[in-house]
C-alpha positions, 0 to 999 in steps of 0.5 A: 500500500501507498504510505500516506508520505509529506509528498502527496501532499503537494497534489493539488486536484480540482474535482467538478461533480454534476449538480446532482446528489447521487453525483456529489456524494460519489466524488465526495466519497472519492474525495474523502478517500484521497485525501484521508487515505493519501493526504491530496489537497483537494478543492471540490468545486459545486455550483452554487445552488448545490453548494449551499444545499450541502454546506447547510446538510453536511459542512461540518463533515468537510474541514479538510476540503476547500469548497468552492461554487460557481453560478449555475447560470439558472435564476433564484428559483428556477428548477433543477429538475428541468434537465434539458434547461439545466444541461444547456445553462451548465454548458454555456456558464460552466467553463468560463467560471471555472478557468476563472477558479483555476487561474485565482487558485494558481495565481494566488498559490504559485507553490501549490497550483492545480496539478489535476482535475477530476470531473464527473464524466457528466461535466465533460465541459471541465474536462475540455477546460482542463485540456485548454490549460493544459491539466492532466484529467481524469474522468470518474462516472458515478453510475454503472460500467454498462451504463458507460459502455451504452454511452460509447455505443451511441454513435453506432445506434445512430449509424445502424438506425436503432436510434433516430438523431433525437435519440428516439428508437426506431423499434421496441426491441432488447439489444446486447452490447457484447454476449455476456453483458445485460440485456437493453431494452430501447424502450429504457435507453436513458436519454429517452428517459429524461423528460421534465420540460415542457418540451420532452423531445428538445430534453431528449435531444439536448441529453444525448448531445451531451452524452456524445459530447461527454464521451468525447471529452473522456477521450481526453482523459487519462483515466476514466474510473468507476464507482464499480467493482468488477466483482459486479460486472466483468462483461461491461469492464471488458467491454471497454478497458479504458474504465477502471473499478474503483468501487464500492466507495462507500464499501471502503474502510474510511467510508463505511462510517456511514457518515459520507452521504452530502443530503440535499434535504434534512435528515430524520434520524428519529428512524434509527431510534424507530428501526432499534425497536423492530426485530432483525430482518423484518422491515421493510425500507422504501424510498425513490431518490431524487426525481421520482414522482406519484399521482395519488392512485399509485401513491395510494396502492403503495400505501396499501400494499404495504399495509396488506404485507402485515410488515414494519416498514420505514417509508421516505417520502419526500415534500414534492410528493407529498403535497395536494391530494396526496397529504390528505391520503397520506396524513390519514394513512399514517394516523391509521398505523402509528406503531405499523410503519414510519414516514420521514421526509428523509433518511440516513440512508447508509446507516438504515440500510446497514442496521440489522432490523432492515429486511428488503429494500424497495427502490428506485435503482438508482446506481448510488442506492443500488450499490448502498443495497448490495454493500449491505447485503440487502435483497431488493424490491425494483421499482425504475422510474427513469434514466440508467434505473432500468440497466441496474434493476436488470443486474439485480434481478437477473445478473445478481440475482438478489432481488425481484422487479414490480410489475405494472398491470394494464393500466400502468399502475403497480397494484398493491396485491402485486407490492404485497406478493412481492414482499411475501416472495423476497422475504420467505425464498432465503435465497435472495438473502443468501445471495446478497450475503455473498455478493457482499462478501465480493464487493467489499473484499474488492475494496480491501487492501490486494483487491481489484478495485484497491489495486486501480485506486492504488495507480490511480494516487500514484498517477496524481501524484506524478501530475504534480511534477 
């Protein structure tokens, strides 16, 4: 192992997140890494909306990082959630202001300039910024390798015809990137996923230009590494070896505290008070991320069937879905089970999912949640809403084995019958538990001190520290 020498010190590396909390927490925990680990200066560099969202959440835990933020471009206001908006304001804002920041820090600390940058494989533009002033770089991707490999395959799907040039499939058909990889539906591709604008398509068109214009700029890069093991997946690794695993992060003896999880919005940690009370294995958590959104008949079968499990349940549900008509049924569902289940606004997710109580985790298989679930050996109930979260409940249900999707009925709705059955499957076929048992067990030792994602960190340091001289 690398010793944690006066040396390292002298690294000095810009890290640029995407503007998103499963992107933030991602380099935050490689940021906590490195500069625990392997003492590297680092200044982590947010726009100024997340940056107040994460200092107001988690300032007290980042003393040894310098934080600083840039202008989004967006108005006071203004929605995050509106992707296509977002995408274009960050592309047209981003890289002026943030050469500003290189060219401050480096005048004003002659001794200890910018040596590298590390920028989301989202923020390409950063990436661009540091070929400009001629910055080593290097690229992390926060989601899974398969997701990436889809990323590189766009201009084929363009040249064959699958996808017409706003990214729309030609055909409802499953694909595979190479024989041993999960299988793709095009009806999930992610770009195709993305709509919150008024205008969805513009959204579609804007998201896949900057996927193409993400995967260029990680041309330029000397590593692209990956918040992945390859105990998860050796097929997409394989598929393209300029990326290297790196992960579980959070599986890593600095970060598994826990305590490294940047919220956007205030903790309840009354639930792990509420989970010490339950019996080991029994509850149920469920929580869908950022984004997701429910009307009130699927909210309200939700709701149901978990009440028709006859389960302890943890349930996160966030302000923007609870509002109108779903407060009125939801403040009426949770008077009717005060000692059955809990509701909270939001959770400490990495502590609630390692406690003992906690039986199945319902998701929206987000890669973040989804690694948290499987470092946990935790089985899963998928519920996909968007973007790269049907790719992974792929993996959990048919690769890994460790859980089972939700199925819609005609209407599209996922029925409370179908929410309870489900539970009843997880929870009484052990397999599911034996098998995310042992996936654990890999994906931790992946981590450790020999292991193959230890090993690329290891090369990663020694790379930044060499871009020093």
């Amino acid at each position: 192992m690398i010793s944690n020498s006066s040396s390292k010190a002298k690294a000095h590396i810009l890290v640029v997140p995407y503007p998103a909390q499963g992107h933030v927490n991602t380099l935050l925990q490689l940021t906590h890494e490195l500069v625990k680990q392997y003492g590297i200066r680092v200044t982590f560099v947010n726009t100024d909306f997340t940056h107040n969202q994460v200092m107001k959440s988690w300032g007290h835990n980042i003393e040894t990082i310098r934080m600083v933020s840039i202008p989004d471009g967006l108005e006071d206001g203004e929605s995050r959630n509106l992707l296509g908006k977002l995408t274009e304001s960050l592309n047209r804002v981003v890289p002026k202001k943030l050469e500003m920041v290189i060219r401050e820090i480096n005048e004003r600390e002659s001794d200890d300039k910018i040596s590298c940058v590390v920028a989301d494989g989202s923020m390409g533009m950063a990436l661009l910024v540091a070929e400009k002033m001629g910055i080593q770089r290097a690229a992390v991707w926060p989601a899974s390798a398969a997701s990436l490999a889809l990323c590189f395959t766009i201009p084929k799907l363009l040249h064959q015809g699958i996808i017409d040039s706003d990214g729309t499939p030609r055909e409802d058909k499953t694909i595979h990137l190479s024989p041993n990889m999960p299988t793709m539906s095009t009806k999930h591709f992610f770009w195709a996923q993305m709509g919150y604008d008024d205008d969805d398509l513009n959204t579609q068109r804007i998201i896949l230009n900057l996927m193409l214009s993400n995967t260029k700029a990680l041309e330029v890069t000397d590593w692209v590494i990956c918040n992945s093991a390859l105990e998860l997946e050796p097929s997409s690794f394989a598929f393209s070896p300029k990326m290297l695993p790196i992960g579980p992060l959070l599986a890593s003896k600095n970060n598994h505290a826990g305590n490294l999880a940047a919220s956007f919005w205030p903790e309840d940690s009354t639930c792990l008070n509420w989970l010490d009370q339950q019996e080991n294995n029994s509850v149920i958590y469920i929580v869908f991320g950022s984004f997701t959104i429910f009307d009130l008949t699927q909210l309200q079968e939700l709701a149901l069937g978990l009440e028709l499990s006859n389960k302890p349940f943890l349930w996160v549900i966030r302000r923007y879905i609870n509002n109108g008509p779903n407060q009125a049924f939801l403040k009426e569902f949770e008077e009717r089970l005060p000692s059955h289940g809990k509701i909270v606004g939001w959770a400490p997710q990495q502590q609630v999912l390692s406690h003992p109580s906690i039986a199945c985790f319902l998701s929206h298989c987000g890669w973040n949640s989804t690694i948290e679930g499987v470092t946990n050996g935790v089985p899963f109930l998928c519920w996909p809403y968007f973007a790269d979260q049907f790719l992974n409940e792929t993996y959990i249900c048919d690769v890994w084995k460790v859980g089972l999707r939700l199925n819609k009925n005609n209407n599209g709705i996922i029925s409370q019958m179908e929410i309870r059955d489900k539970i009843k499957q997880v929870l009484h076929d052990e397999g599911f538990k034996e098998r995310a048992l042992e996936m654990k067990e890999r994906v931790i030792n992946s981590v450790k001190e020999g292991g193959s994602s230890n090993k690329n960190l290891e090369k990663f340091v020694d790379w930044i520290i060499k871009s020093k001289n």
